[in-house]
C-alpha positions in Angstrom: -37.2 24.4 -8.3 -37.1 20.7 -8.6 -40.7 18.7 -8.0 -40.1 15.5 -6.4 -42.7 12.7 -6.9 -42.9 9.0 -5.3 -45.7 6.5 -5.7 -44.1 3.9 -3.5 -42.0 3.3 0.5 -39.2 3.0 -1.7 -39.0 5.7 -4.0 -40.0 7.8 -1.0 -37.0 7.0 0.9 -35.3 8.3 -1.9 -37.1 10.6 -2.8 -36.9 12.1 1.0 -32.6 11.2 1.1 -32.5 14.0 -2.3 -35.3 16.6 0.3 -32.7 16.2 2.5 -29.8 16.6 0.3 -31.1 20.0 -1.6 -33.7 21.6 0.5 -33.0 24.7 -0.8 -34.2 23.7 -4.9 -36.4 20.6 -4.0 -40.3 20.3 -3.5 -41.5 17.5 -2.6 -45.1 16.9 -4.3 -47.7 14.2 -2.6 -51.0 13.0 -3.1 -52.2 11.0 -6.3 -49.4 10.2 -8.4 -50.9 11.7 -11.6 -52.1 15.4 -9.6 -48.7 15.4 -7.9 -47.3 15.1 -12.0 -49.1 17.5 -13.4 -48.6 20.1 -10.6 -45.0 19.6 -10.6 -44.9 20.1 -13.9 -46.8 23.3 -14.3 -45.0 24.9 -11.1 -41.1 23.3 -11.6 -37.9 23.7 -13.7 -37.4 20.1 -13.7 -38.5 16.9 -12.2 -37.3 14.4 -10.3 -39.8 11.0 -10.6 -38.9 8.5 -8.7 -41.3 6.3 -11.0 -41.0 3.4 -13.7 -40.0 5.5 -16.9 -43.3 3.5 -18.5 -45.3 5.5 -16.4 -43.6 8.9 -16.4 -43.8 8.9 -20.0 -47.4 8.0 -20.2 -48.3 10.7 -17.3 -45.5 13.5 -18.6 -47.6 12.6 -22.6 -50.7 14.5 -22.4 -48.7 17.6 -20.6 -46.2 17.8 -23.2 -46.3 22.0 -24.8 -42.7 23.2 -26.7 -39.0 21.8 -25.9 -37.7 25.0 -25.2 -40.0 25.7 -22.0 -40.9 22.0 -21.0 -39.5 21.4 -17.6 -36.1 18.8 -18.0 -37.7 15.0 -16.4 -35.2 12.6 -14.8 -36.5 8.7 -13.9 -35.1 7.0 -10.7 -36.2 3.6 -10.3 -37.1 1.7 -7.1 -33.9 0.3 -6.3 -32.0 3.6 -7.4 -29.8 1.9 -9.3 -30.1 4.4 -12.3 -30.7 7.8 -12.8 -32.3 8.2 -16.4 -32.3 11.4 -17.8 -36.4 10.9 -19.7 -37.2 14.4 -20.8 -35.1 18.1 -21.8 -31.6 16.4 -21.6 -29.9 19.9 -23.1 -33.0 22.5 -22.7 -34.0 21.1 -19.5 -31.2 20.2 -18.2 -32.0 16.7 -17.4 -28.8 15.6 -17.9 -26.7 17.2 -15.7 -29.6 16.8 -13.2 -28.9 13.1 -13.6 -25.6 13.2 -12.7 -26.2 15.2 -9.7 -28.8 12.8 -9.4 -26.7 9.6 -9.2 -24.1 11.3 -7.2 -26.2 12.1 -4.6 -28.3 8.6 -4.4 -24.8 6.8 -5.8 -27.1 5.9 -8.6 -25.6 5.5 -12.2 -26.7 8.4 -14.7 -28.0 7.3 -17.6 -28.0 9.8 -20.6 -28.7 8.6 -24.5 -28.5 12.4 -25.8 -26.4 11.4 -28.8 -23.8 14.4 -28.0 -23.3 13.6 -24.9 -23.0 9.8 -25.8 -20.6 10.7 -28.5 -19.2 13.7 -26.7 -19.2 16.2 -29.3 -21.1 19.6 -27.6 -24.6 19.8 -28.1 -24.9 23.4 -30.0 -28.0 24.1 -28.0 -25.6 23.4 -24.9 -22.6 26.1 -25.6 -24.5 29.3 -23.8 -24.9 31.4 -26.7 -28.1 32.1 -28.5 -29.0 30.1 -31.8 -31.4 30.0 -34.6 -31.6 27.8 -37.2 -31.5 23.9 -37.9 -29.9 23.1 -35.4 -31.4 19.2 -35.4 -30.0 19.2 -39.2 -26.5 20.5 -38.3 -26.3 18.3 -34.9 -27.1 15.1 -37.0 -24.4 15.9 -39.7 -22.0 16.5 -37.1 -23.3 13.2 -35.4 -23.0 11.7 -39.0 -19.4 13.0 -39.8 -21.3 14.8 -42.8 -19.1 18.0 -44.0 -19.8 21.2 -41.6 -18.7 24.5 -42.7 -17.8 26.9 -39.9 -17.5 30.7 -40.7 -17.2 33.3 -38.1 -16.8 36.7 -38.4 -14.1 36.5 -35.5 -13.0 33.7 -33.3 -14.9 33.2 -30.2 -14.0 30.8 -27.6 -16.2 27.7 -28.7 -15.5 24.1 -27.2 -13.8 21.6 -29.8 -16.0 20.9 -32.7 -15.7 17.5 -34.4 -12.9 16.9 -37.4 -16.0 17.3 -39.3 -16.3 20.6 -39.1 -14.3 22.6 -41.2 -13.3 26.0 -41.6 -14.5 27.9 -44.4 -13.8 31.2 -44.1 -15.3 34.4 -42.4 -18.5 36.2 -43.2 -21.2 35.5 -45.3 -24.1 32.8 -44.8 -22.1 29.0 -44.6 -21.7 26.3 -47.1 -20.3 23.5 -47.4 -20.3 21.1 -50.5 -22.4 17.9 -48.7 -25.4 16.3 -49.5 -28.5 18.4 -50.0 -30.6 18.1 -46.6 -34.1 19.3 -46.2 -35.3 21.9 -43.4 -37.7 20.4 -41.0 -40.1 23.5 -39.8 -40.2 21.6 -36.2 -36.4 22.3 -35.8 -35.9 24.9 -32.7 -35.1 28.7 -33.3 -33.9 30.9 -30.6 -36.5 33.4 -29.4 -36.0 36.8 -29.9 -37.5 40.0 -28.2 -40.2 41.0 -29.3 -40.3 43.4 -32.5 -36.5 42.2 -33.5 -36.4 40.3 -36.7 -35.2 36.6 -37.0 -33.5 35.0 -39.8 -35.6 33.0 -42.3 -35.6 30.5 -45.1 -37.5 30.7 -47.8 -40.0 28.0 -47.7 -39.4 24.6 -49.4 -35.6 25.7 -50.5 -33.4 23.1 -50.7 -29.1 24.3 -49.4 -26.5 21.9 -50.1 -24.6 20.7 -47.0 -24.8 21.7 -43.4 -23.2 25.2 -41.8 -22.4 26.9 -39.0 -22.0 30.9 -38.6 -20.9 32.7 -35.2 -21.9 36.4 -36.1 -23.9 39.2 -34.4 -24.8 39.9 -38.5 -28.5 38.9 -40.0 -27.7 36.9 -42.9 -29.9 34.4 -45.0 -29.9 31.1 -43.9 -30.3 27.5 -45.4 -32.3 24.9 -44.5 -29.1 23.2 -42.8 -28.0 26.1 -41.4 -27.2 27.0 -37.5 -26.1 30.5 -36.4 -24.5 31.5 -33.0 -25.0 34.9 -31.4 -21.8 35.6 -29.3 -22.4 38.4 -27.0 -20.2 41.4 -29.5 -22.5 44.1 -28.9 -22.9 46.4 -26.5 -25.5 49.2 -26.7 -25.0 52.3 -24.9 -28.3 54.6 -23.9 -29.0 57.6 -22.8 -32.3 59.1 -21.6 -33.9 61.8 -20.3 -36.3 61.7 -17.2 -39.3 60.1 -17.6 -38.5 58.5 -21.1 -40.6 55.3 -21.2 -40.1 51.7 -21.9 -41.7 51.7 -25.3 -39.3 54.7 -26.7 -36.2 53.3 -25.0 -36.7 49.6 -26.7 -38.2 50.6 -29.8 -35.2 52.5 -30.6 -32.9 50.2 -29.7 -34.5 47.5 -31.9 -34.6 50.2 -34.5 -31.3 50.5 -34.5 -30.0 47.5 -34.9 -32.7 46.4 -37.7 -31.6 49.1 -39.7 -27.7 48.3 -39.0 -28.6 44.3 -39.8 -27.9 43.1 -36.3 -29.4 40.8 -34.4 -30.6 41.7 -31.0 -29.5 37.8 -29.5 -26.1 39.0 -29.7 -26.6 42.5 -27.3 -24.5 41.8 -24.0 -25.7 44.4 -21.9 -26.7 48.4 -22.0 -24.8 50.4 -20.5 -25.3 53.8 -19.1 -24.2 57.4 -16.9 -25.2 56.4 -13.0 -27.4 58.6 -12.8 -29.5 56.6 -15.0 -29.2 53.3 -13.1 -32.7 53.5 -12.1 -34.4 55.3 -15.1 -37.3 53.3 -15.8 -37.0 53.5 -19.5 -33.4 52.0 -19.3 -34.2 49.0 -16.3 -37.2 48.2 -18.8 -35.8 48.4 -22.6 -33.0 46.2 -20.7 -35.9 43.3 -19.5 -37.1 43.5 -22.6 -34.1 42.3 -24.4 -33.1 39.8 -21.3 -29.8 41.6 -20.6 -28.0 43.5 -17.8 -26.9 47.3 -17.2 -23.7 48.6 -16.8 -23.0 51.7 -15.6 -20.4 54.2 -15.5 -19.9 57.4 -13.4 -20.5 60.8 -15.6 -16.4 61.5 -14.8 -15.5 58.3 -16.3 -17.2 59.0 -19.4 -16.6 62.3 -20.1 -12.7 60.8 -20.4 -13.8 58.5 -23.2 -12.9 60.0 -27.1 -16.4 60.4 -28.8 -17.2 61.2 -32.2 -20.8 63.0 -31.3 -20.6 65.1 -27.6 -23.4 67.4 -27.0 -23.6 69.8 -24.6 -27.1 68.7 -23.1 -26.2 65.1 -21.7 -23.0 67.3 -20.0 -25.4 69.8 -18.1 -27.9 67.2 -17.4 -24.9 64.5 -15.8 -21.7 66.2 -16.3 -20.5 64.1 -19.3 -20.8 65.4 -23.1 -21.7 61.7 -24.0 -23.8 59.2 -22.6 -24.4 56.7 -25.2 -21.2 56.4 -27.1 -19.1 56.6 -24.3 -21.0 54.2 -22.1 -20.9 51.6 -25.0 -16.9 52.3 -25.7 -16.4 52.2 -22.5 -18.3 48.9 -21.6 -16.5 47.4 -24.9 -12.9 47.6 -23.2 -10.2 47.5 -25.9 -10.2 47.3 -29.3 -14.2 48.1 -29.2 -15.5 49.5 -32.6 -18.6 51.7 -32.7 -21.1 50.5 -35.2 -23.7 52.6 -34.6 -22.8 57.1 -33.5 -25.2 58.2 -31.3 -29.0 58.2 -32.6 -31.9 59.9 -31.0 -35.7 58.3 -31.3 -37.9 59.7 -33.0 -41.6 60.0 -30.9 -44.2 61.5 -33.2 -45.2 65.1 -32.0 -43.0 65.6 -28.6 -38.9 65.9 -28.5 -36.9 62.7 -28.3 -36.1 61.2 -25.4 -33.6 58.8 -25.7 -30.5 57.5 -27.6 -28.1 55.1 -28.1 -25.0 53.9 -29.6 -23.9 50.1 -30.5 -20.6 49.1 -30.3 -18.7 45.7 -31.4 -16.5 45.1 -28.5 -13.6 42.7 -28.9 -13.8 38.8 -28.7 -11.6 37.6 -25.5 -10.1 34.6 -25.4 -10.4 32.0 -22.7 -7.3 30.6 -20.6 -8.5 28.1 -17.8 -5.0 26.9 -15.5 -6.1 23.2 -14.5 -4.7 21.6 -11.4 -5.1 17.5 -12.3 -4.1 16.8 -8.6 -1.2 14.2 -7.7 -1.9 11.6 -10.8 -4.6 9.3 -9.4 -7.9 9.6 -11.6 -10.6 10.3 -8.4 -8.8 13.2 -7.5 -9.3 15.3 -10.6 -12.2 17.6 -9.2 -15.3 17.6 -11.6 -14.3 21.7 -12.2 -11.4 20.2 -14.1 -12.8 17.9 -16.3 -15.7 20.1 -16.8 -12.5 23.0 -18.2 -10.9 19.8 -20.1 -13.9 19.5 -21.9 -14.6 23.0 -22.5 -11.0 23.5 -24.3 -10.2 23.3 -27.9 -6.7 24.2 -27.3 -5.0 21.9 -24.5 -1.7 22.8 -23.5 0.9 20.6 -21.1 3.3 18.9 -20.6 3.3 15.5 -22.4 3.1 13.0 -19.5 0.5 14.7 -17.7 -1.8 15.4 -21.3 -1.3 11.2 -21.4 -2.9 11.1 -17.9 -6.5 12.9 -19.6 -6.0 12.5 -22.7 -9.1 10.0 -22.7 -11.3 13.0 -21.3 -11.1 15.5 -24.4 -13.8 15.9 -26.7 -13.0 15.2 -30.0 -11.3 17.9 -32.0 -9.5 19.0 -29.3 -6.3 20.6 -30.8 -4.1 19.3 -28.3 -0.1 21.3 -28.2 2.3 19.2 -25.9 6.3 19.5 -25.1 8.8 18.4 -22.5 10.3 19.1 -19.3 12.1 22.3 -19.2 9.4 24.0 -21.7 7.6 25.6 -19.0 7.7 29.3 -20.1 7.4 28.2 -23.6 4.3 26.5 -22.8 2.8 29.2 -20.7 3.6 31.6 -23.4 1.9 29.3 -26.0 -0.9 29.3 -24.3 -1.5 32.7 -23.3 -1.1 33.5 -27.2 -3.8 31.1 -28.3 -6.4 32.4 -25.5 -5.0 36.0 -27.4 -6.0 34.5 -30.7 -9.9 34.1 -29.3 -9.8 30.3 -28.6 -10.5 28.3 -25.2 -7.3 27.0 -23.6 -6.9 24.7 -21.0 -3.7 25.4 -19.8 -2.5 22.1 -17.1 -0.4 21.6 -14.8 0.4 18.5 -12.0 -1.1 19.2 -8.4 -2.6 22.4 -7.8 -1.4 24.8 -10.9 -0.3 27.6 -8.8 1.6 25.5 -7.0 5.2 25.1 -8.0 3.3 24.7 -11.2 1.9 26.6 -14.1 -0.3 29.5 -13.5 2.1 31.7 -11.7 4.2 31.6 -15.5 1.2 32.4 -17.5 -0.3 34.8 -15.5 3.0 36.5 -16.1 2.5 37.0 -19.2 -1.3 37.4 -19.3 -2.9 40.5 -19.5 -5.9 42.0 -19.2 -7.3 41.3 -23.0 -8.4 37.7 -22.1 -10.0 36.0 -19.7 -8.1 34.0 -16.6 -9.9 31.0 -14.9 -8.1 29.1 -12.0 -8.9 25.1 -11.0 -7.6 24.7 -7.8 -6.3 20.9 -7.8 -5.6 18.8 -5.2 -1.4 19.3 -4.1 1.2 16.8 -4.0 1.6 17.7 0.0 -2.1 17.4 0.8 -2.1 14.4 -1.0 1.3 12.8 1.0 -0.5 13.9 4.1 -3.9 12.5 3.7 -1.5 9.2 3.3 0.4 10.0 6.3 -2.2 10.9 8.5 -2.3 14.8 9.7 1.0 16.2 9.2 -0.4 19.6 8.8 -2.9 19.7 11.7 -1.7 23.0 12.9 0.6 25.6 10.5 2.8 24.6 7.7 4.8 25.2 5.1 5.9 24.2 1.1 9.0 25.3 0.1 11.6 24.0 -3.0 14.5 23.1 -2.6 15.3 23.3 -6.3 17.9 25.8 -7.0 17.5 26.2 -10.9 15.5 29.4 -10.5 15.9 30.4 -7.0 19.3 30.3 -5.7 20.5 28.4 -2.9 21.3 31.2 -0.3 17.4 32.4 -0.6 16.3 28.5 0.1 18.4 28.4 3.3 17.3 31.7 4.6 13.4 30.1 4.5 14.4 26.9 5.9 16.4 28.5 8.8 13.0 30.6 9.5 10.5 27.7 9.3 13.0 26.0 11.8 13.1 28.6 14.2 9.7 28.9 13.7 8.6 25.0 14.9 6.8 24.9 11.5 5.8 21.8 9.6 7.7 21.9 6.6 6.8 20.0 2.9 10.2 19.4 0.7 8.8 19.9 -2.6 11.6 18.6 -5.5 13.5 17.1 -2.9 16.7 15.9 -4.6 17.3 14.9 -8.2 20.8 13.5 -9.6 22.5 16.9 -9.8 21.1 17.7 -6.6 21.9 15.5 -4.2 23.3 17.7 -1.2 20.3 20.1 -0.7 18.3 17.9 1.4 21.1 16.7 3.5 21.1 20.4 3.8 17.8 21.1 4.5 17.3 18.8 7.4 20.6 19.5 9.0 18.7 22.9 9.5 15.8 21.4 10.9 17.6 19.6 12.9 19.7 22.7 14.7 16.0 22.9 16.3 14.4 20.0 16.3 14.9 16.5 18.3 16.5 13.5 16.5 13.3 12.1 16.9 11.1 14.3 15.1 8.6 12.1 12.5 9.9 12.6 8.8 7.0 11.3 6.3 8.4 10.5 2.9 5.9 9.8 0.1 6.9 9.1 -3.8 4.0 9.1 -6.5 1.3 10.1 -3.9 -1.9 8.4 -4.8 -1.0 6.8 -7.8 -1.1 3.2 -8.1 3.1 2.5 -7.8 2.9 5.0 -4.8 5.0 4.1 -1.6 5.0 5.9 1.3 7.0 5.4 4.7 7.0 7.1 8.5 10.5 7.9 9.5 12.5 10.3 11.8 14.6 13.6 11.6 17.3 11.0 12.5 16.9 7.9 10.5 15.7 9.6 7.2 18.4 8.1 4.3 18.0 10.8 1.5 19.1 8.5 -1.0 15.7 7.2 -1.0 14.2 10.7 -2.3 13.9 11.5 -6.0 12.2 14.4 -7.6 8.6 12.1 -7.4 8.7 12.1 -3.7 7.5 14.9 -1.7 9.3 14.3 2.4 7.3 16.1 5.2 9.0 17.2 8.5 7.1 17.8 11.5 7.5 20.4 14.4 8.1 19.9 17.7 4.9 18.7 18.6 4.1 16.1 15.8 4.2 12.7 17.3 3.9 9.1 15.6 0.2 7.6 16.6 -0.5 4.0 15.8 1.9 4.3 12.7 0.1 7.9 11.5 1.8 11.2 11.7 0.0 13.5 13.4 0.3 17.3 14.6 -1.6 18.6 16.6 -4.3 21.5 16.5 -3.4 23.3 19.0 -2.6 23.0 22.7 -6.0 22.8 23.5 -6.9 20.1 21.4 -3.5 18.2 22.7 -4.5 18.8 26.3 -8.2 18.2 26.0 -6.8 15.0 24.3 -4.7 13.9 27.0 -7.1 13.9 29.3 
């Protein structure tokens, strides 16, 4: 919940336009400013004061605890002009509250976290656990200091500055930079309760700065940062009635004993007929993860080193715990841990478990960038641009963001006519663990790039689509509203589909009084498919019919013109210019192409 707080008319009316906006996550707090503060502040995630930042800071002072549970504080002053992001930028999330902020009010966000000024990503920002210095490593990234990144696999992390160097997998990092001392206020992950941390020996001084991605409790340094990845999986079995305390305590057993850290456990997973075993739902809150289940026939399927023939006349599977966690792994999962039963002083044991390393999974995110002009990249896609530390494209259109990539952003770029090898590039660096952002003109799976890599995607990493805004949505929101009522893309490039299979489509939109968008219209090999094309149309349509042609669609050299079925002179068209041909009820109004809804709207309108 966000607290909202006002002292004067004028922050109230803002205050009261954001009420309106979110009144689902906003709370609006009155009374005496410094009651309304404090309240908010005990009750809320975050806060929203609409208050000289003077003030907040000398009210929010006195109720300051811990950065890690302190509620995120943005500052919006009386004109709301600005949107200042006071207090929890990363932890509290003040600072993508202050951009939601400033969109909402049209206020300008105002964020001094140095990571975000710099854009390199903030480690306490990246969604995984951490523990360790992560103030000392941030600053040396900040600084341009040496970094040494080891991982025991590769995960997919956003780009990391040049500064951050490889150095290796396994083992605690080092990196041969200037000695830095551990400050004992930096923040540490919490971990559940009873599951060790790492530690550094008090008053050691560790040359350079590192940062490890492992499930593995190692040492570290003074200026060392470690990142739990989500690897394990721990599988559990239990017999009814076993309680919270066995369940948990022999899950953290397990993985002290096996030198893993509990910050990198996914999920547990389970038979069904264990979904609600309170032992299970509780050892599961405990460690602030979900649980997976599987039904007993599923399991039983699944190749275990340890079956028993009490879990398979209790549920009907001959493993619970090994197979569960295989089976929640996926593909190329490695069992860490067999099967191990607690041990309850004076009673038989109730419960078991397994741990098994599943797989890292690589990240492919297909961006649609829209029809070229800046505004119409959808925050999704910029938000994926960032996120990427491989980019992928073709060279014009990684020009047109270039500007938005964080730096280190490994960026692999070709030509026209590189389509598949691009998609196939890109697929194999997702395979190789890494976050891709694969792009692509207009909406990607339009005439574009996803339908490629998807092709030769499988199931081993992980597929995100960024719907983008199309070439013929963008020609129509210049022409007015073609597509009112139904419509249709098609190509009339031949290079991939032949020629006989274009006509047969055209020939059924015509017949079909469908709105039809040329998409790569004519190019100087092609010059007679469009001629083509609207000789079709014509066969049943009048001469008269309206004809939009648009070239470079909302970028700035963009022209656009209203013609007819008729009068349309394809020499005009080239491979930038996407031509729109209406149906038999589209109609020119006040210099617009229009189509209507339906006849009800058209004889409602006439009226």
């Amino acid at each position: 919940m966000i607290g909202l707080i006002s002292a004067t008319a004028a922050g109230a009316s803002a205050r009261d336009r954001l009420a309106t906006a979110w009144p689902d996550r906003t709370r609006v707090y009155d009374g005496p400013v410094r009651e309304a503060v404090e309240r908010a502040f005990a009750e809320c995630d975050q806060l929203v004061c609409f208050l000289a930042t003077g003030a907040t800071v000398r009210l929010l002072a006195p109720l300051l605890a811990d950065k890690s549970t302190d509620p995120g504080v943005v500052c919006v002053d009386e004109a709301g002009r600005y949107a200042v992001s006071l207090l929890g930028g990363h932890t509290g999330g003040a600072n993508s509250l202050a951009t939601e902020v400033g969109s909402t009010l049209s206020a300008t966000p105002v964020i001094t976290t140095a990571t975000d000024a710099t854009g390199i990503p903030g480690l306490d920002t990246l969604g995984l656990p951490f523990e360790g210095a992560v103030a000392t490593v941030t600053r040396a990234m900040l600084d341009g200091a040496p970094v040494t990144l080891r991982a025991d696999a590769v995960w997919p992390l956003p780009p990391l500055p040049p500064n951050v160097m490889a150095g290796g997998a396994g083992g605690a990092p080092t990196a041969p930079a200037r000695p830095h001392v551990h400050s004992p206020t930096e923040p540490t992950a919490h971990a559940p309760q009873g599951v060790p941390t790492q530690s550094t020996p008090a008053g050691t001084v560790r040359p350079g700065a590192g940062l490890l991605v492992s499930d593995r409790v190692v040492p570290l340094g003074p200026a060392d940062v470690v990142l739990r990845p989500p690897s394990l999986v721990v599988g559990v079995g239990a017999s009814r009635g076993a309680g919270v305390d066995e369940v948990y305590g022999l899950v953290v057993d397990v993985l002290r004993e096996a030198g893993l850290s509990a910050l990198s456990v996914g999920e547990l997973a389970t038979v069904d007929a264990k979904a609600d075993e309170p032992g299970i739902v509780g050892a599961a809150a405990e460690l602030g993860v979900p649980v997976r289940t599987y039904p007993a026939g599923a399991l039983a399927s699944v190749d275990v080193p340890n079956p028993s023939d009490a879990p398979l006349a209790a549920v009907g599977t001959p493993s619970v715990a090994e197979a569960a966690a295989l089976a929640a792994a996926g593909r190329g999962g490695e069992l860490l841990v067999p099967k191990r039963k607690s041990s309850p002083h004076g009673r038989p044991a109730m419960a078991t478990c397994a741990v098994v390393r599943r797989a890292p999974r690589g990240r492919l995110a297909v961006v649609g960038l829209g029809p070229g002009a800046r505004d119409l990249v959808t925050p999704r896609a910029v938000a994926e641009l960032r996120r990427a530390s491989v980019l992928v494209g073709l060279d014009q259109y990684v020009d047109q963001i270039r500007d938005l990539l964080r730096p280190g952003t490994r960026v692999i770029e070709s030509g026209l006519g590189s389509e598949e090898e691009r998609a196939r590039t890109a697929v194999a660096e997702a395979r190789a663990g890494h976050a891709v952002a694969l792009i692509g003109s207009g909406d990607a799976g339009v005439y574009a790039m996803a339908s490629p890599a998807l092709a030769e995607a499988a199931d081993d990493i992980e597929v995100v689509g960024v719907p983008g805004v199309t070439a013929a949505l963008a020609a129509a929101a210049i022409l007015g509203a073609p597509l009112g009522h139904d419509h249709v893309s098609i190509s009339l490039s031949d290079l991939h589909t032949p020629w006989e299979v274009i006509e047969r489509r055209v020939r059924a939109a015509a017949e079909a009084d469908i709105v039809v968008t040329f998409y790569n219209p004519r190019s100087r090999g092609r010059d007679w498919q469009l001629p083509k094309a609207l000789a079709l149309l014509a066969e049943h349509r009048t001469a008269t019919t309206p004809v939009g042609v648009v070239r470079n669609a909302s970028r700035p050299d963009g022209t656009s013109h209203l013609t007819t079925l008729a009068r349309i002179d394809p020499t005009t068209v080239d491979m930038m210019t996407v031509v729109t041909v209406g149906n038999t009820a589209t109609r020119e109004i006040a210099g617009r192409m229009v189509t209507p809804r339906g006849y009800r709207w058209q004889s409602e309108g006439a009226r």
